[in-house]
N, C-alpha and C positions, 0 to 999 in steps of 0.2 A: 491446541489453540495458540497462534501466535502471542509471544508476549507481547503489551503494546510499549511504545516507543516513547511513549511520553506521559508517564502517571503522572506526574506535579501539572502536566496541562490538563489531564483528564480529571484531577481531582478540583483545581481550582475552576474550570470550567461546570462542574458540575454543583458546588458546595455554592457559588457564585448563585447559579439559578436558584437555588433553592433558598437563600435569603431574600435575594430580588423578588421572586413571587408570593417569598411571605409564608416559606413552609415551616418555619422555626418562628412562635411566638416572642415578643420582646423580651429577653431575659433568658431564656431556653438554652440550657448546655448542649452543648454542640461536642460530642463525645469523640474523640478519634477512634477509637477502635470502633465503638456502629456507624459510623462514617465510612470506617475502611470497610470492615463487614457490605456497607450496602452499596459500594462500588468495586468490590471486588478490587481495593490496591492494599497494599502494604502500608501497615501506619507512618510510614516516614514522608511518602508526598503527600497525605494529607495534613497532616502536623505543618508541614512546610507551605502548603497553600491556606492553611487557616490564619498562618504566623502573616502572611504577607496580606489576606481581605484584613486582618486586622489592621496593617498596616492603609488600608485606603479608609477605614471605619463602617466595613461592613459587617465585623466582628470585635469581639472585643477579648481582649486577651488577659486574663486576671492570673496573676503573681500568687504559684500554687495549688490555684481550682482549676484551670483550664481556659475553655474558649468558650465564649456564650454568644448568641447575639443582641444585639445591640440594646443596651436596658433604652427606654423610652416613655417618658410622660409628657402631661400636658404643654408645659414649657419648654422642654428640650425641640416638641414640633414645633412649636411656633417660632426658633429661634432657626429648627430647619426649613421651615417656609421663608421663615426673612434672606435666608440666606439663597435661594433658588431664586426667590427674587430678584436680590442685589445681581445676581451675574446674570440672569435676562435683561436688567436693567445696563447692567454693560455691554453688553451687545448691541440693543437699541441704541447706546451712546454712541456707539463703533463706525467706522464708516462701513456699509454697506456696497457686497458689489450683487449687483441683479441679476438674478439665473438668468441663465441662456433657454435654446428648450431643450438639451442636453443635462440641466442641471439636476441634481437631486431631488429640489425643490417640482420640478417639472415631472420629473417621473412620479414624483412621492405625492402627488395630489389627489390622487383616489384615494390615497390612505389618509388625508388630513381629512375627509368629511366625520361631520361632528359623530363620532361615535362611542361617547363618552371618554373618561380618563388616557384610554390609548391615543384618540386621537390629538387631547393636548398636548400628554407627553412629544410626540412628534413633531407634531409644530413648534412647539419649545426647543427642540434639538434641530430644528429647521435654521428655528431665529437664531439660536448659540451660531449654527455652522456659517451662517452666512458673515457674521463678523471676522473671519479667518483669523482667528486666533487660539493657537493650540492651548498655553497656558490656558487658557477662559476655558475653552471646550473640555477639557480635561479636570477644572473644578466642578464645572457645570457636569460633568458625565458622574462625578463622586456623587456627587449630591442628590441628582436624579433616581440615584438606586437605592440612597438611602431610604429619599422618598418613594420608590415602587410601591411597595406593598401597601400602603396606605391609600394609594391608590386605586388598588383592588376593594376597602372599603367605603370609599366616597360613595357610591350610590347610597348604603345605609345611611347616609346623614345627608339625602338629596343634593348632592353638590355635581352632580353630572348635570351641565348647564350646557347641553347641544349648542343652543342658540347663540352661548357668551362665545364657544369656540369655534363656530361658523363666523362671525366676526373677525374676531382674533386675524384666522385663519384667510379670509378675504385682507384683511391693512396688510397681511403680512405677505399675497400675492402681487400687491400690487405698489410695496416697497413702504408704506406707507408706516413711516419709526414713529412718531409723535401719536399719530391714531390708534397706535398698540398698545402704547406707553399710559395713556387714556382708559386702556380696557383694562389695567392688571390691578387696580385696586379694588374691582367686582370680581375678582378669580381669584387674587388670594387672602381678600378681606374675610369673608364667608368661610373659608381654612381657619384662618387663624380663631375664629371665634367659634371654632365646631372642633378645637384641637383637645377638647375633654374625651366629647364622644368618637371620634377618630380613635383614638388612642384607647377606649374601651370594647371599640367593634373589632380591633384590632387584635385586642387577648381572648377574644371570647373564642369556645370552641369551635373547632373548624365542623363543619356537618358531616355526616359518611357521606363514605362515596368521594368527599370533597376531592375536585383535582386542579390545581393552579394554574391561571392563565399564567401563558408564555410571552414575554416580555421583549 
C-alpha cells in the first residue's frame, strides 16, 4: 500500500469531522494513540492536528491530561449563539453585492429549501459570503462548527422551524438586509432559551447503529 502523502491532512481532515458531527460528546478525551489506531497514521500527525483544532476551538488542549473536546454548558451556548449572531449581524450591515446567475447563491438554491438545521446553516454561510469579507467568513466558519453538532440535536427540542427558513431564505434571494435582520430574533431567540436542553440532548447517549450526518 502506498504510503499517503499527507497524514497531518488526513488526520485533521478527519478528527475535524468527527467533532463537527458530534462524534465526541462535550468533555470526551480525544486519545491520540485510538485516534492513530482508528485512522491508521502515526501518533505524530495526529497530536499535530489536535494541537492546531485546538487551536480554532474545536478542541481543547489541557496542560498534562491531553485533548478533549470542547466542555460545554448552558451559558457557554448561549454566549455561542450571541456570537454567530453578532457576525450574521455584520454581514447584514456589510455592503452587499447581488449574485449573478453564475453565483453560488444561484447554484446553492435547491439546497436552501427549508430542510431543517442543514438548510439554515447554508443560508447563513450564503449571507456571511455575500459580504466579501474574509476576516468575517473566517470567524463566522469558527464558529459555525462549533455550533454543528448541536445542530444535529435541535429537532429534540422542536426548533426546526421549516417555515422561519423558507423566509429567511426568500429576504435573502432577493437582497433584502433589513427584512432578515427582522427574522433573527425568532431563530435565535428560541436557541438561546432551549440552551439547557440542547446541551443535555447533546450528552445523552448516542443510539446503536447511530451514524452522523455529514456536514
Amino acid at each position: 500500500m502506498p504510503q499517503r502523502r499527507d497524514p497531518f491532512g488526513s488526520a485533521l481532515a478527519a478528527i475535524r469531522r468527527q467533532l463537527i458531527t458530534g462524534q465526541h460528546g462535550p468533555g470526551a478525551s480525544l486519545s491520540i494513540t485510538e485516534l492513530a489506531r482508528e485512522l491508521k497514521l502515526s501518533p505524530t500527525p495526529v497530536r499535530e492536528a489536535l494541537a492546531h483544532l485546538a487551536g480554532e476551538g474545536l478542541a481543547e488542549e489541557r496542560r498534562g491530561q491531553g485533548f478533549f473536546s470542547p466542555h460545554l454548558d448552558s451559558e457557554r451556548l448561549v454566549e455561542m449563539f450571541d456570537l454567530h449572531r453578532l457576525y450574521v449581524s455584520a454581514a447584514l450591515s456589510a455592503p452587499w453585492r447581488l449574485p449573478d446567475n453564475s453565483d453560488d447563491l444561484g447554484a446553492a438554491e435547491g439546497g436552501l429549501e427549508p430542510e431543517g438545521g442543514d438548510a439554515a446553516r447554508r443560508l447563513f454561510a450564503c449571507l456571511v459570503g455575500r459580504a466579501r469579507n474574509d476576516t468575517l467568513s473566517i470567524a463566522y466558519q469558527r464558529i459555525a462548527e462549533r455550533l454543528a453538532p448541536i445542530g444535529r440535536v435541535e429537532v429534540r427540542a422542536g426548533l426546526q422551524d421549516g417555515a422561519l427558513v423558507s423566509k429567511m431564505t426568500d429576504r435573502l434571494r432577493v437582497g433584502d438586509q433589513a427584512g432578515l435582520a427582522d427574522l433573527l430574533g425568532a431563530y435565535y431567540g428560541p436557541r438561546r432559551q432551549a440552551a439547557s436542553e440542547l446541551v443535555r440532548a447533546l450528552r445523552s447517549p448516542r443510539p446503536q447503529g447511530y451514524i452522523p450526518d455529514i456536514v
